[in-house]
N, C-alpha and C positions, 0 to 999 in steps of 0.2 A: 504493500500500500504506500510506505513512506519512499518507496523508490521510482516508483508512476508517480510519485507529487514531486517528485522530484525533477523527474523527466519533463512533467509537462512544465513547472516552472520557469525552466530550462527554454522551452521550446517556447514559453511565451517573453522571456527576454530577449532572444535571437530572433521572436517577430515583431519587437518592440523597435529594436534596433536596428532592423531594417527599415521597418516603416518611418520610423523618426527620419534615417537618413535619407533615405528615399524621397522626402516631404522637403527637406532640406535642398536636395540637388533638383528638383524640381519647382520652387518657388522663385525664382526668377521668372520660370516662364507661363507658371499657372499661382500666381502670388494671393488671390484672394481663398480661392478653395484650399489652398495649401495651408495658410495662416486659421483658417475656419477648424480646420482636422487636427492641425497641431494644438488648438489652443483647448481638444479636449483630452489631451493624452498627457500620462504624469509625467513630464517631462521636467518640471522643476524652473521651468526658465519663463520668462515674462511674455516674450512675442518672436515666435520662428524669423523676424525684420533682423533683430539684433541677438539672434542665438549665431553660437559658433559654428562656423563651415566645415564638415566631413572632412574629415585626416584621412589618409592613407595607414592601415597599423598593419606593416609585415608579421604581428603575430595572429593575425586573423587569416592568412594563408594559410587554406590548406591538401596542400598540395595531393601527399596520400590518398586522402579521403577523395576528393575531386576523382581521380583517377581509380581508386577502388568504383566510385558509383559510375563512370563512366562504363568499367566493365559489366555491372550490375544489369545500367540498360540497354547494354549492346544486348547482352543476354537474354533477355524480356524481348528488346522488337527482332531477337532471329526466333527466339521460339513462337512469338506472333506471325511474323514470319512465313514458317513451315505449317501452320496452322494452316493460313488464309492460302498457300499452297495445295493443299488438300483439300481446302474447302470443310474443314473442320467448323462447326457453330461453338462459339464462344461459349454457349450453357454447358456444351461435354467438357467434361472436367479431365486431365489427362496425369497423372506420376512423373516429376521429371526427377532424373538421374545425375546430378552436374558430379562429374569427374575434373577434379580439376588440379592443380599444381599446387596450389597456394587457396587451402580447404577456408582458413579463414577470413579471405575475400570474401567466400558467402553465407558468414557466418549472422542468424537474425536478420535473412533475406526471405525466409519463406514466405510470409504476407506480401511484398511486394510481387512476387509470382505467383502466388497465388490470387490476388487484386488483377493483377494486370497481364497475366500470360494463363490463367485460367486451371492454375496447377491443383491438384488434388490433395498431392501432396509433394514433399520437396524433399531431398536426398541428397546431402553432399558430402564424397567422397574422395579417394583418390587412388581407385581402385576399379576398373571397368571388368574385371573378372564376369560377375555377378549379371554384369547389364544381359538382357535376352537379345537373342541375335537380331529377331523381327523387328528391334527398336529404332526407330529412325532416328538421326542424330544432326547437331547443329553444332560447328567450332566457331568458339569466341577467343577473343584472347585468354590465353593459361586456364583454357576449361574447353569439356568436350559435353554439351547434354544431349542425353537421352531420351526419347521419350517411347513408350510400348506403345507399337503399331495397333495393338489389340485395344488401348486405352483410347486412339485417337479415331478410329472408325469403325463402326460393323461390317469387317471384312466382305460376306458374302455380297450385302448390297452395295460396298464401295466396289469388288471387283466387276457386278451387276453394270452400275454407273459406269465404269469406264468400258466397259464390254460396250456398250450402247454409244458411247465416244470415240471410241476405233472404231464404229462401223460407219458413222457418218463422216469422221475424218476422209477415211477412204473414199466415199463417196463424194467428197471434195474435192479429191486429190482425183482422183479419176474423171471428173468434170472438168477441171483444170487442164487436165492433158488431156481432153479430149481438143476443147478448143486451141490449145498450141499446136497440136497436131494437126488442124487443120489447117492447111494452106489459105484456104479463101478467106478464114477471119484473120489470120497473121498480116494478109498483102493489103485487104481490106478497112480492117478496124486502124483508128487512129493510135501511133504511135505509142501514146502516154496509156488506153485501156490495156493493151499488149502487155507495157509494164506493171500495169496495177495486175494484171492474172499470173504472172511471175512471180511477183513479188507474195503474192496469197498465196501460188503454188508452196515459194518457200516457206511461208508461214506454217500452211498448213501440215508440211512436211515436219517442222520441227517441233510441229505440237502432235503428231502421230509418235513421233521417237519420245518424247516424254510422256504419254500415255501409255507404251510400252513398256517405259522403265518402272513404270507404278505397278503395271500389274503384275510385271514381274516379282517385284518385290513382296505385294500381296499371293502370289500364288507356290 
């Protein structure tokens, strides 16, 4: 109890003092709303006009931390990521696995993947022994996560859905070269259409090989 009042105290100084300075380097250019907000915060000084101008304090750098959370959120938007890759719905809830180099980077990070990357539950280790083969995986900086294939889709009807995706691909792609095949629409059709059925053909080509490599995966 006395260590959450602790925390939030904490958390409401470091929003104090932001906001204070904030209001500060802002009142030059928005001077009456600025002055209006300051003048109901316990700031202890008479009028934000003649309070003192933000210092610079290099013990307020911090550098570590900065760079620990930087890896934190790389981690969160690759596992969103691989999600929104698959077409995962953000309500399935998934196990991630992070193997990592340096365990206590994400240490007291489970809420935030689980908030914002949809984790079930959270695992960190340094040890991928254990991880299931089926598990798909995301490299971040000094960490590798896992996630069970089984956690992230109903197999059957995701191999379903892509079986239905490779048949119309092809049916794409077979459209496509039918009309490049043809002479008459090659000499015929304007230039630039030519290249837009090219250009689709290629597309569509590289989204058949990546629906390959999924079902692969799943079968």
């Amino acid at each position: 109890m006395y260590e959450k009042d602790g925390a939030d105290k904490a958390a409401q100084s470091v929003l104090s003092y932001v906001l204070i300075g904030s209001l500060k380097l802002l009142h030059p250019f928005m001077p009456f709303i600025t002055e209006e907000i300051f003048s109901g915060l316990p700031t202890g000084e008479e009028s934000i006009m003649i309070s003192k101008w933000p210092e610079f304090d290099p013990s307020l750098c911090y550098d570590e931390e900065e760079k620990r959370m930087h890896i934190i959120m790389d981690a969160i938007r690759s596992v969103r990521n691989i999600r929104a890759q698959m077409n995962v719905v953000p309500s399935r809830k998934a196990k991630l696995i992070i193997v990592a180099q340096d365990a206590s980077i994400f240490e007291g990070t489970a809420s935030f993947f689980e908030k914002l990357a949809s984790a079930s539950e959270t695992v960190v280790t340094d040890c991928a022994d254990t991880v299931d083969d089926n598990a798909v995986n995301v490299v971040v900086e000094g960490a590798t996560i896992y996630i069970p294939l089984d956690e992230l889709v109903d197999r059957a009807k995701e191999i379903e859905r892509l079986e239905k995706e490779l048949k119309t691909l092809e049916g794409e792609i077979k459209r496509v070269e039918g009309k490049l095949g043809n002479a008459g629409f090659v000499a015929k059709a304007p230039a630039h259409v030519v290249e837009e059925e090219k250009a689709k053909g290629e597309k569509y080509a590289k989204m058949l090989s990546e629906v390959k490599a999924s079902l692969e995966k799943l079968k």
